[in-house]
C-alpha positions in Angstrom: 52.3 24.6 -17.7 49.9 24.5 -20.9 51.3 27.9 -21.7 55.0 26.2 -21.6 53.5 23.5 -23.8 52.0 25.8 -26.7 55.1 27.6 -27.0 57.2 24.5 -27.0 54.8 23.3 -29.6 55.5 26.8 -31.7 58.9 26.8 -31.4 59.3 23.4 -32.7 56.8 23.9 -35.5 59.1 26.8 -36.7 61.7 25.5 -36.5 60.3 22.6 -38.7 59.6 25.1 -40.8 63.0 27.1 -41.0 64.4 23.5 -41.9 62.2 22.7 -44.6 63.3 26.4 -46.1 66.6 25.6 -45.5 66.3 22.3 -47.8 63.9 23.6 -49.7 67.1 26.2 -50.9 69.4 23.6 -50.8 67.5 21.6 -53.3 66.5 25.1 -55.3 70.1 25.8 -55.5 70.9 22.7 -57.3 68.4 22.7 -59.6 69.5 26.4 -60.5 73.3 25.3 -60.8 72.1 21.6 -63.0 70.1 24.4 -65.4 73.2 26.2 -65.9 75.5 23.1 -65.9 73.0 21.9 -69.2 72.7 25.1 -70.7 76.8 26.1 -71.0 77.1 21.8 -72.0 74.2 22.6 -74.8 76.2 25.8 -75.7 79.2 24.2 -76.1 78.3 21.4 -78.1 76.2 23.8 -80.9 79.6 25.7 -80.8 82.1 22.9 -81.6 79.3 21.7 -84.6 79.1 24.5 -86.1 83.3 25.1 -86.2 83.3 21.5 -87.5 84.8 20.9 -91.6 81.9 19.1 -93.3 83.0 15.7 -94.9 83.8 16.1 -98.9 81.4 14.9 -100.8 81.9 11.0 -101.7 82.3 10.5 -105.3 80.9 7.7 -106.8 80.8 6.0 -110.7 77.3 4.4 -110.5 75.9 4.5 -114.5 72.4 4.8 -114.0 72.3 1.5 -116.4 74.2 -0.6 -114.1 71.9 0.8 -111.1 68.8 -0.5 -112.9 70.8 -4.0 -114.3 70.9 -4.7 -110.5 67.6 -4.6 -109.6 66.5 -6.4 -112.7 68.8 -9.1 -111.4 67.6 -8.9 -107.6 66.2 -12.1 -106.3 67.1 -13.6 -109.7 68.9 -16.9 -108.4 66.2 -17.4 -106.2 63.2 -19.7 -107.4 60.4 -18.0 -105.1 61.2 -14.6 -105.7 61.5 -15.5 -109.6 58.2 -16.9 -109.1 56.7 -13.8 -107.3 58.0 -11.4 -109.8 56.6 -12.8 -112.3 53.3 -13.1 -111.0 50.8 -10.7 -112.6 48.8 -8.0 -110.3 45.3 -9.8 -110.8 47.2 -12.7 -109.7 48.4 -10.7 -106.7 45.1 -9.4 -105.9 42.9 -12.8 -106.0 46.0 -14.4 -103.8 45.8 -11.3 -101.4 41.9 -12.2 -101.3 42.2 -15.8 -100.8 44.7 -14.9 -97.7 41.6 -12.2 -96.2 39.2 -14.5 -97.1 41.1 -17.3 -95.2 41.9 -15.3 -92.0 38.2 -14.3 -92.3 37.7 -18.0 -91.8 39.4 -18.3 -89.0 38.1 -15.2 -87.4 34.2 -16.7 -87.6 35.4 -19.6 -86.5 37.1 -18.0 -83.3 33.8 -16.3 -82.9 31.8 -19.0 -83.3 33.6 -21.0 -80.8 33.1 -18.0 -78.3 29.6 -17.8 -79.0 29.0 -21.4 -77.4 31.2 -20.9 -74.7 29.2 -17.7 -74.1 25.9 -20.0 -74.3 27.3 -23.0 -72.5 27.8 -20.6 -69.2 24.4 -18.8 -69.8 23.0 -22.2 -69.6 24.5 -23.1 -66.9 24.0 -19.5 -64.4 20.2 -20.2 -65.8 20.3 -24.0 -63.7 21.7 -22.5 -61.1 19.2 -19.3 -61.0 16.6 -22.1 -61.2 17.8 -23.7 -58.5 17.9 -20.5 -56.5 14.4 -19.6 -57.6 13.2 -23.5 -56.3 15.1 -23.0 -53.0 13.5 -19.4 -52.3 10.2 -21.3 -53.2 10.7 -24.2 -50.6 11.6 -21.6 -48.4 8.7 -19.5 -48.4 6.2 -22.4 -48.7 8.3 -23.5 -45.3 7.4 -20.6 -43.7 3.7 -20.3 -44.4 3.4 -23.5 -42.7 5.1 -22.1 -40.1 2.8 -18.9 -39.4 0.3 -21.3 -39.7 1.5 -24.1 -37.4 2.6 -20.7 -35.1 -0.3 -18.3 -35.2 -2.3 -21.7 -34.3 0.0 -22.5 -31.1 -0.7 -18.8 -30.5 -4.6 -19.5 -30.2 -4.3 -22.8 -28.3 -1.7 -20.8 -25.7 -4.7 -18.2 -25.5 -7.1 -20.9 -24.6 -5.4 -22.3 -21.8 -4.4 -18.9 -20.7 -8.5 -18.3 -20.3 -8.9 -21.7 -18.6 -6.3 -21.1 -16.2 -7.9 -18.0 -15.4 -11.0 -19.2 -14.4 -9.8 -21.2 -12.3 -8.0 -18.6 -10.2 -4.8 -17.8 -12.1 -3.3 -14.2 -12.3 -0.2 -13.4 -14.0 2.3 -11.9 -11.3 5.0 -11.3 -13.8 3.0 -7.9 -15.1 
């Protein structure tokens, strides 16, 4: 019967193994056939570019004066891009400074502001560690009076235990 069992076991476990093969093909035969559906598709397509007539050339009658008369005139109607043009580069530089120097600003005061948050919750895991630290105090001072009180019940206990033995008393339970 075991013998039945093992070869049952086998015969199943190849034939697990013939299926997984089986799609294991399948889905390497599909792979194989998507490769060479890409690769004629890829060969095609550098084909048909390559027969293609390039576009003529577009011919254009830009002066190169009238090219520079309109970005001389770029942003002219406007009143804040008049104003920026005309603004000199040490002007440019001490207003890009003023803008660092203000975000700077801003950044200390971000980090100042995270700097007492930081110390508000130190202070306040250093109350509760304090509190901890007087609990575990109580605690122990609660149980030296407690050896104490115990170790003395311990020698009172003994000192009956002697009187009751001279009077006769034996301890059966032992």
């Amino acid at each position: 019967m075991l013998d039945v069992g093992i070869s049952t076991m086998k015969n199943s476990h190849i034939g697990e193994m013939r299926n997984q093969s089986f799609h294991g093909s399948w889905n390497l035969t599909i792979l194989r056939l998507a490769l060479a559906l890409l690769g004629v598709s890829f060969v095609g397509y550098t084909w048909h570019s390559n027969t293609r007539v390039p576009c003529p050339l577009c011919l254009c009658d830009c002066s190169s004066e009238s090219l520079l008369s309109v970005l001389s005139d770029c942003g002219s109607e406007d009143p804040r891009m008049k104003e920026e043009m005309e603004k000199s580069a040490s002007d440019l530089l001490t207003e890009e400074l003023k803008l660092r120097e203000g975000v700077m600003e801003d950044l200390e005061q971000q980090m100042q502001a995270s700097v007492l948050d930081a110390k508000k919750i130190a202070s306040q895991y250093q109350k509760e560690a304090e509190k901890c630290s007087n609990g575990v105090g109580a605690c122990e001072e609660a149980r030296e009076r407690l050896e104490a009180a115990l170790s003395a019940e311990v020698q009172v206990s003994m000192i009956w235990e002697q009187r009751a033995r001279m009077h006769g008393w034996t301890d059966d339970s032992s």
